[in-house]
C-alpha positions as CSV (number, residue, x, y, z in Angstrom):
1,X,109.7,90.1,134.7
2,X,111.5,88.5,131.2
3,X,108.0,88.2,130.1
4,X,106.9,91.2,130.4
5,X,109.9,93.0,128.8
6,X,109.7,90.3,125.9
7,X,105.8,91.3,125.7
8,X,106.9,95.5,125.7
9,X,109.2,94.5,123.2
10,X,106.5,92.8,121.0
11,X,104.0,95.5,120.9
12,X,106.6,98.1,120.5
13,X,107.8,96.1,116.8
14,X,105.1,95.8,116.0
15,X,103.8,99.3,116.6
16,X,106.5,100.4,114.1
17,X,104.7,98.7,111.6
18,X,102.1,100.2,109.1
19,X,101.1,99.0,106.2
20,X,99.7,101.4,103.2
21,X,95.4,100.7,102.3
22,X,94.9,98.5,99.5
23,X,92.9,100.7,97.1
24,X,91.8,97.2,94.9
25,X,91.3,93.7,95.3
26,X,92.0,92.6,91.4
27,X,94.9,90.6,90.9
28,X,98.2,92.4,91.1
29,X,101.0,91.9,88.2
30,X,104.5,91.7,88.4
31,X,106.0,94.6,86.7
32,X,109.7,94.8,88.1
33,X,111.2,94.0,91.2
34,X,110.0,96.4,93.5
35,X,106.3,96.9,91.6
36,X,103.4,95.7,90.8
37,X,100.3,96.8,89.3
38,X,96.5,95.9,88.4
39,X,93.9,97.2,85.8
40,X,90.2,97.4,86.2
41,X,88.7,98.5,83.3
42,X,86.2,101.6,83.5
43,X,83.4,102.9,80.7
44,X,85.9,105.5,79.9
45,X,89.2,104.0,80.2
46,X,90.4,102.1,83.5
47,X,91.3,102.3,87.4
48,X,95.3,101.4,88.1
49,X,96.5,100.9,91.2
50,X,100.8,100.1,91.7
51,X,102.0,99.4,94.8
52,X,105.8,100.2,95.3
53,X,108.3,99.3,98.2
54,X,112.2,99.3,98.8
55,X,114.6,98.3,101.4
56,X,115.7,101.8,103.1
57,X,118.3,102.0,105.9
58,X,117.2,105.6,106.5
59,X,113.4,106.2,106.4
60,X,112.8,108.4,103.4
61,X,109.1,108.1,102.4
62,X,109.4,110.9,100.3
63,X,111.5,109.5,97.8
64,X,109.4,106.4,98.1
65,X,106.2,108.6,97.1
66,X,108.4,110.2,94.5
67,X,109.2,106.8,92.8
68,X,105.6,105.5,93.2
69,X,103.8,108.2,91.4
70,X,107.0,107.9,88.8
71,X,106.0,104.5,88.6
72,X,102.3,105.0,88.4
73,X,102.4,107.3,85.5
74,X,104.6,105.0,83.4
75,X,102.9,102.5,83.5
76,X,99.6,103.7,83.1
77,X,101.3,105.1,79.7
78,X,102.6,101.7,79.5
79,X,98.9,99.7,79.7
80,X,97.3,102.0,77.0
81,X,100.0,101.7,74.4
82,X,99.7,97.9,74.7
83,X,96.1,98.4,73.8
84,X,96.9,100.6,71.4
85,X,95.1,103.6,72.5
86,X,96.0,106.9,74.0
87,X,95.2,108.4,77.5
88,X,94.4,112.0,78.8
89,X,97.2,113.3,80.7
90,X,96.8,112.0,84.4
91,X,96.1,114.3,86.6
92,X,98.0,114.8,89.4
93,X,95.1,115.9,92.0
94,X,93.2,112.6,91.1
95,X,96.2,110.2,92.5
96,X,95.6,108.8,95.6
97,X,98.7,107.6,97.6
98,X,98.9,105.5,101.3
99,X,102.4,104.6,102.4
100,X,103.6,102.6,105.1
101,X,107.1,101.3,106.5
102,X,107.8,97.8,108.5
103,X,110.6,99.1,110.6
104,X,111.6,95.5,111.6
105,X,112.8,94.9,107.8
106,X,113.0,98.6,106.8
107,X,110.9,98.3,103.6
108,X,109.0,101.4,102.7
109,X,106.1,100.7,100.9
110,X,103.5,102.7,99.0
111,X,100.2,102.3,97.0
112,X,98.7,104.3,94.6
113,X,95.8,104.9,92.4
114,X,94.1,106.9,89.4
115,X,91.3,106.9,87.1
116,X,93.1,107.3,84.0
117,X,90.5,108.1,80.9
118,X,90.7,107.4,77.0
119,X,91.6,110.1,74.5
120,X,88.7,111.5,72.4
């Protein structure tokens, strides 16, 4: 009987779990505390994917999504200046964004990706 509420248990923490999809599998770089980021360069400029999580008592994946695409933009401003070069504008529609939550340790997490291209 203990058993088999310890197994219900189990599966039901672990149910709560999701994790977002991993849109790369370069090398991710520390870029503060709750980000971190990779570049792969591209003919016309480069692919970078962040991924973003925070501790949140009350779910709010939203604000998460919010801070990721945030996040995203800066620094993909961030990467071409250090090259010194300038990007197109990125484009909204072209970000793709998973998220996911752990409800055992309440981190909300999200990654995101865009193409972004070299000024002409």
């Amino acid at each position: 009987m203990i058993k088999d509420i310890l197994a219900i248990a189990l599966i039901a923490t672990l149910a709560g779990c999701a994790a977002p999809a991993s849109y790369t599998t370069a090398s991710m770089v520390d870029y503060d505390k709750d980000t971190t980021y990779a570049v792969v360069d591209t003919p016309d400029g480069f692919d970078l994917t962040v991924n973003y999580g925070r501790y949140q008592f009350i779910p709010e994946s939203p604000a998460v999504a919010t801070a990721c695409k945030a996040a995203l933009t800066s620094i993909a401003w961030d990467v071409a200046k250090r090259r010194g070069r300038e990007i197109d504008p990125v484009n909204e529609q072209r970000i793709r964004i998973s998220m996911g939550r752990n409800g055992f340790s309440g981190i909300t997490t999200c990654s995101a990706n865009v193409p972004a291209a070299w000024k002409k």
